[in-house]
Structures are given as structure tokens and as C-alpha cells.
C-alpha positions, 0 to 999 in steps of 0.5 A, a space after each residue: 074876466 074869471 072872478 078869481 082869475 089865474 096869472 102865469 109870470 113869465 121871464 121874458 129874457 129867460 124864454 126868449 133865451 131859450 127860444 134863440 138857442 132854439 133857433 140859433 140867432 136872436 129871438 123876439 116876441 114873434 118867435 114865442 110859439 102859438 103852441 106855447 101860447 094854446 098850452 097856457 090857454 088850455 092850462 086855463 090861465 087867463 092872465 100872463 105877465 111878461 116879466 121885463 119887457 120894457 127897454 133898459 138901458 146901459 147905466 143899468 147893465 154897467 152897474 149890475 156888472 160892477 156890483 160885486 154883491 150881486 156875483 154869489 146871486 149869478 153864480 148859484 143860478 148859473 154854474 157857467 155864468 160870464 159877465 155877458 149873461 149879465 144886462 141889467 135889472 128889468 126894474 131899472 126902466 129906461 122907457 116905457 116901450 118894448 125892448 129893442 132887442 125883444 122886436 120893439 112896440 110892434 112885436 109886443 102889439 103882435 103878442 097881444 093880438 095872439 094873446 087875446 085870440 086865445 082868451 088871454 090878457 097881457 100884464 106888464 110891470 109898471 115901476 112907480 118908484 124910480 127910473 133908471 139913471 139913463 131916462 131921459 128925465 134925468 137930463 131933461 126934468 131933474 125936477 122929477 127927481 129926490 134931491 139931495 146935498 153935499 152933506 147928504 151924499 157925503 153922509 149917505 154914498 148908498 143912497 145918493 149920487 152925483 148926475 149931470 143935467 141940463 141944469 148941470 151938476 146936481 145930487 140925487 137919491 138912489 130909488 129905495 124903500 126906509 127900511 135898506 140901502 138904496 138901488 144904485 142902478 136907479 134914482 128917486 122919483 119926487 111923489 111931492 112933485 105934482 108935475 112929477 105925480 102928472 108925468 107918472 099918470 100919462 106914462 100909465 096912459 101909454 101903458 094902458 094902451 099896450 096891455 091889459 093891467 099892470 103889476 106895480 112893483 112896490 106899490 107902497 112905497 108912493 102911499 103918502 105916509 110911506 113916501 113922506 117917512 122916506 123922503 121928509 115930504 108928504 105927497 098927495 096920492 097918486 093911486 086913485 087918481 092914476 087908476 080913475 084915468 087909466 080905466 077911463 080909457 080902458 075899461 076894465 084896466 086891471 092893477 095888481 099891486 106887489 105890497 107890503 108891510 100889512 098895507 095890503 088893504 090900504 092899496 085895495 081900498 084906493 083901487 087896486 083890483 088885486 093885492 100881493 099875499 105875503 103873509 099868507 106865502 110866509 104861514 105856508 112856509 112856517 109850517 103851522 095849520 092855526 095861523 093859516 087857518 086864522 088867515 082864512 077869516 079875513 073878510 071876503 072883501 079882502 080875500 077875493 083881492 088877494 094874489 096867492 102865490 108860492 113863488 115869484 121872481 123876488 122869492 125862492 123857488 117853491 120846489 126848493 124852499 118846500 119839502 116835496 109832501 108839503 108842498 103839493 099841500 101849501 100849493 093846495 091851500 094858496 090855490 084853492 082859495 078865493 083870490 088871484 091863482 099867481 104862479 110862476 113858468 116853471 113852478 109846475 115843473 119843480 125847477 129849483 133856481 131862482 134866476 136874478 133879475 139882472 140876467 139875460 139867462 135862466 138855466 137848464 134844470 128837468 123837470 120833476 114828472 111828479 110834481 108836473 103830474 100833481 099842478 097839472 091835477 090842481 089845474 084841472 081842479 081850478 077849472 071847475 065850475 065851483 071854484 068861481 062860486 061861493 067859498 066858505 071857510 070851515 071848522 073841525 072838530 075832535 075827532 074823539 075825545 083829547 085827540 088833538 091833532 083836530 086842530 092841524 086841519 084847514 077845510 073850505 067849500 065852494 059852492 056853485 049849485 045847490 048839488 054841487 060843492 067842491 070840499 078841499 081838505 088838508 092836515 097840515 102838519 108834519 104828523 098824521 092827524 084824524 078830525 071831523 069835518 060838519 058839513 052843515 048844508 040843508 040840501 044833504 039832509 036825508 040824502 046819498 052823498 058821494 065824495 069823489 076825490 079830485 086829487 086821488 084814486 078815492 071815492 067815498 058814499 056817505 050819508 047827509 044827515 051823518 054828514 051833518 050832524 057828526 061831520 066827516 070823519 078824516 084820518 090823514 097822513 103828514 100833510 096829506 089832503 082831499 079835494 072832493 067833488 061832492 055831489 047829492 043824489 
């Protein structure tokens, strides 16, 4: 695996949509085209996530149709929705094996074979929190489950329901985090429940037989003190030992985790191979080069396990929530760093609708030329040889004496060779801005250097010690940026 590798998220319901309009009738896994697979390998993706391919069930298509908070959601993605558009959040799981309507296990285990005749590796998600309320648990091991009382349903209706079991009648907590209601579509697993920890571990097992790594979808709600400020009860936890197993059988079994609430470190030192960023997402979106930059002095440790993204099923689309000059700029931030390169099918063609999990369907949007020209650049960019090396994050001076606009610049370099590097650059504001950039590196003394940028038409011959000593001069519109390939004659 690509030290940093890069991770294209995919609806699966949305594309198997689109493949049976296609084709008019139903589609599988089977009727994913080789050549949409060659295209992703060529994009230089390593990883694909097939997002919901697991089976629900009808409590979950039921609930979704009912809840009327959900219609605005519908409606805005799509301008013809109906109420057969609607089947249900791909997170209420009903068990883990593929979709019936998708070609069941079979399917999947002939999308992983293609899969993996192209380099690529499959993720799927994994749902630690709560299953859906027609899993067979639910009648079969209630003890798997939050229980709660009369008083507490009576008190709290949005987050606990009545169920009938093969105990009979009992109350149950909705799945949820501390911080909202819960989802009614789902019910609470008990992590204090070593029964339950032991069931959860051997569905990861089965997973880990049918794919290549996970996405688990908030990761940190089972962390002991998240679980025990939640429900009153501290378990013992459930990462590290779950992980041990899983890799036990599969090697190089990869977990990335959807997390939270500054716990990103917690989840990486208990064994997580990649960590969602959303804070750096979030200082992408405010607009603001110092706590971005502040953001790049995290430790490497840190920084080689971060997922970055600009889009993802939970957020908008980045086509619609960055102006189009800032965006190709945060795009070049959040994917020229260290880290997993995360994106989103249809985030390169500037698609703006973000489609709701509990849809059947995406729809139709063109695509933007300009901004598909600009990812298929970066992707190219990402494929160098140097973005797999050794990052350094690094500092900018005054270009002159009180001009301070300095300050609204991020550069780093990637090193491969010693005669190599990859110099990326970017004013990150929305003024023109001038500063100069050191570029402090032994081998460029006394040397001919050419900057040739990867993103644009520019090529520029400087000289080393120059370089060196007073820096790069840049003088860079709004949120205009350099990816320089940098080579030493």
C-alpha cells in the first residue's frame, strides 16, 4: 500500500441507479463496468469505498418514508423525488453481506477480484454503534441492546422505543451520540455487554474476509468515556482488541475511522491506520491561512494518519460550499499534504447536490469542465513520485518591510531525491499577497534551478544560493497557488 494512499467514496445505490437507467432493468455489482473500473486505477486510486453495500431492511425503509424532517433533504436533492426514491439509511444495518438487490456476497466477491486485477482495494463501511431495528439480534439477543424503562421512554420518546423479543416486550434506546436525539431507525448497542463487544468482533471477522479495510462510521462513540458519558456504563475497549483480531487473519487489514470531537489521536494510538480531518476541512472552509498553517505543525506521527478530504456523503458538496477560485486552492492544500487523499465520485466533476443517505437515487447534474480539468492536474500531481516521500512544512517571510499580506501564505516540499523536490505554494486569502518563501536546502547551493509549475503554463530558472538565502520571491493573486516541480541542474 502507497504510504499516503488516495480513497474514492462511492454511493453505490446512486451508481447502481444510474448503471440500471442505463441498461433499463435492475443493476448489480456485476454491471459496474471494467472500464469505470480501469478509469479509477488510471486516476491513480488505490482504495475505493463502496458506500452502503450492506443489506437493510424494511424497519429502516418504513421509518425513513415517515419522518417528515427528512422530506426538505429529499426534495432539495431531488427536484422529482417520490416516496419510492426513498429505502432507507445505508447505516441502519440489517446484516452484514451484500444487498440482495445489489447481487448478494457473490457479486461483491466478483467486484473485489476486478478490484484487485487493477491494484485496487475495496473498503466497506462498518457500523459499530447500533443496528437496525429488524437485525436479528433484536428478537434473538436483546441483551446486545441499551435497555431502558418506562419512566425513561415516557421522559425521553426520541430516544427509546418499545420492541417486542423472544423475552417479549422490552424498551430500547435509539442508537445516538450525547450531544442529539437519537436515530429511530436504529437501536443502541450495549459496549458494557462483553457478549456483545465478543459478537461485534466476529462481525468484523466476517467482514474482514470480504474486503480490504473498513470505514467505521462514528468510531468514537464505543471509546469507554465517550460510551460511559452516553449510557452511564463503562465498557472495556473494543478497538484494539477488535483490530488485533481482524489483522490476525488479514494482514494489512486497513481501519479508517469517521471521528470526532478532538479524539482523532485517541483512535489513532488504539489502532486506527487513518483518522478523519475535520478540522482541517473546517479551516479550509473558514477562509483563514494561520490556522491552517498552525494546523500543518501537528506532529508527523499525526499527520501521516489523517484522512483529508473537502466532501464526503455527511458534508455539502465542495462545488457548493467553496467559491470556485477558493476551492481549487483548499483542494490543493488538503491533497498535497501528508495523509490519506479522501474524495468523493463527483467531486472532480463539480456536481453540487448532496444526496441523503436514505435515497435510492442521485441526480442528474453536468459536470463543470473547468474544475474536471483542474482535479484531473492534482491527480496527476499526486501521482509523482515526491508526494510519497518526505514532507516539510515551510515558513515565509516578508516580502518587504511592513507588507504583511506574508502571512497569508502555507508552502511545503516533498522530497524524494536529493534533485528532486515538489514545492507547493498557496495565498490563501481573498487579496493579492507577495512574500518569500527560503528554500534552505544544501544541495541548491551554487546551482541552476528550475521551477516548473505543475499546475499551470509557468516555468521559472532561479539560482540556489538566492533561493537560500533571501527565498522565493511570490507575488500571488486571491487564492492563487504554485505546485512546482523543482529540479537542480
Amino acid at each position: 500500500m502507497a504510504r499516503y494512499p488516495s480513497l474514492l467514496q462511492i454511493n453505490t445505490r446512486v451508481l447502481l441507479a444510474e448503471i440500471a437507467r442505463e441498461l433499463g432493468r435492475r443493476a448489480s455489482l456485476d454491471d459496474i463496468a471494467d472500464r469505470e473500473l480501469d478509469r479509477i486505477a488510471t486516476e491513480g486510486f488505490e482504495w475505493v469505498w463502496f458506500l452502503g453495500i450492506w443489506q437493510t431492511g424494511a424497519a429502516g425503509r418504513k421509518i425513513a418514508r415517515e419522518l417528515g424532517e427528512l422530506r426538505p433533504e429529499f426534495q432539495e436533492a431531488l427536484a422529482d423525488f417520490t416516496e419510492q426514491d426513498v429505502c432507507g439509511s445505508c447505516f441502519a444495518v440489517q446484516a452484514y453481506s451484500a444487498h440482495s438487490d445489489f447481487g448478494g456476497n457473490a457479486a461483491l466477491d466478483r467486484l473485489r477480484q476486478r478490484l484487485h486485477d487493477r491494484g485496487l482495494r475495496l473498503l466497506l463501511d462498518f457500523v459499530p454503534n447500533h443496528t437496525a431495528r429488524d437485525h436479528r439480534w433484536v428478537a434473538g439477543h436483546a441483551e446486545y441492546y441499551v435497555h431502558g424503562t418506562a419512566e425513561q421512554l415516557a421522559r425521553e420518546p426520541r430516544n427509546f422505543t418499545r420492541v417486542d423479543t423472544s423475552a417479549g416486550p422490552a424498551v430500547l434506546a435509539y442508537g445516538r451520540d450525547p450531544y442529539f436525539p437519537g436515530w429511530s431507525d436504529t437501536l443502541q448497542l450495549n459496549y458494557a455487554n462483553p457478549e456483545l463487544q465478543e459478537a461485534m468482533a466476529a462481525e468484523l471477522e466476517n467482514i474482514a474476509e470480504m474486503c480490504d479495510g473498513v470505514r467505521c462510521d462514528m468510531a468514537m462513540l464505543v471509546l469507554p468515556e465517550v460510551f460511559e458519558r452516553t449510557w452511564g456504563m463503562k465498557p472495556a475497549p473494543f478497538w484494539p482488541g477488535a483490530a488485533a483480531r481482524a489483522r490476525a487473519r488479514h494482514p494489512g487489514f486497513l481501519f479508517l475511522a469517521e471521528v470526532y470531537w478532538d479524539l482523532e489521536w485517541t483512535l489513532q494510538q488504539e489502532g486506527f491506520d487513518f483518522t478523519y480531518d475535520k478540522r482541517l476541512y473546517d479551516r479550509l472552509r473558514g477562509g483563514q491561512a494561520r490556522p491552517i498553517y498552525d494546523h500543518f505543525r501537528a506532529t508527523m506521527e499525526f499527520q501521516r494518519k489523517s484522512a483529508r478530504f473537502l466532501e464526503n456523503h455527511d458534508e455539502p458538496r465542495a462545488a457548493a460550499s467553496f467559491a470556485p477560485e477558493t476551492h481549487e486552492a483548499a483542494a490543493v492544500l488538503a491533497y498535497l499534504c501528508p495523509g490519506m487523499r479522501f474524495f468523493q465520485r463527483g467531486q472532480s466533476e463539480g456536481f453540487k447536490k448532496k444526496v441523503p443517505v436514505q435515497l435510492c437515487r442521485g441526480p442528474a447534474e453536468s459536470a463543470d469542465s473547468r474544475l474536471q480539468a483542474f482535479y484531473g492536474r492534482l491527480l496527476e500531481c499526486l501521482r509523482h513520485p515526491a508526494v510519497q516521500g518526505e514532507w516539510q512544512l515551510l515558513d515565509s517571510v516578508p516580502a518587504w518591510y511592513e507588507n504583511w499580506t506574508w502571512s497569508s501564505f502555507i508552502g511545503f516540499v516533498w522530497r524524494k531525491t536529493d534533485r528532486t523536490l515538489l514545492l507547493v505554494v498557496v495565498n490563501y486569502a481573498p487579496g493579492r499577497s507577495q512574500c518569500c518563501l527560503p528554500l534552505r536546502f544544501p544541495d541548491l547551493a551554487g546551482k541552476t534551478v528550475r521551477l516548473r509549475d505543475l499546475m499551470g503554463p509557468f516555468v521559472y530558472d532561479r539560482e540556489g544560493d538566492e533561493l537560500q538565502s533571501r527565498g522565493l520571491y511570490l507575488d500571488l493573486p486571491a487564492w492563487g497557488y504554485h505546485v512546482f516541480e523543482v529540479r537542480v541542474s
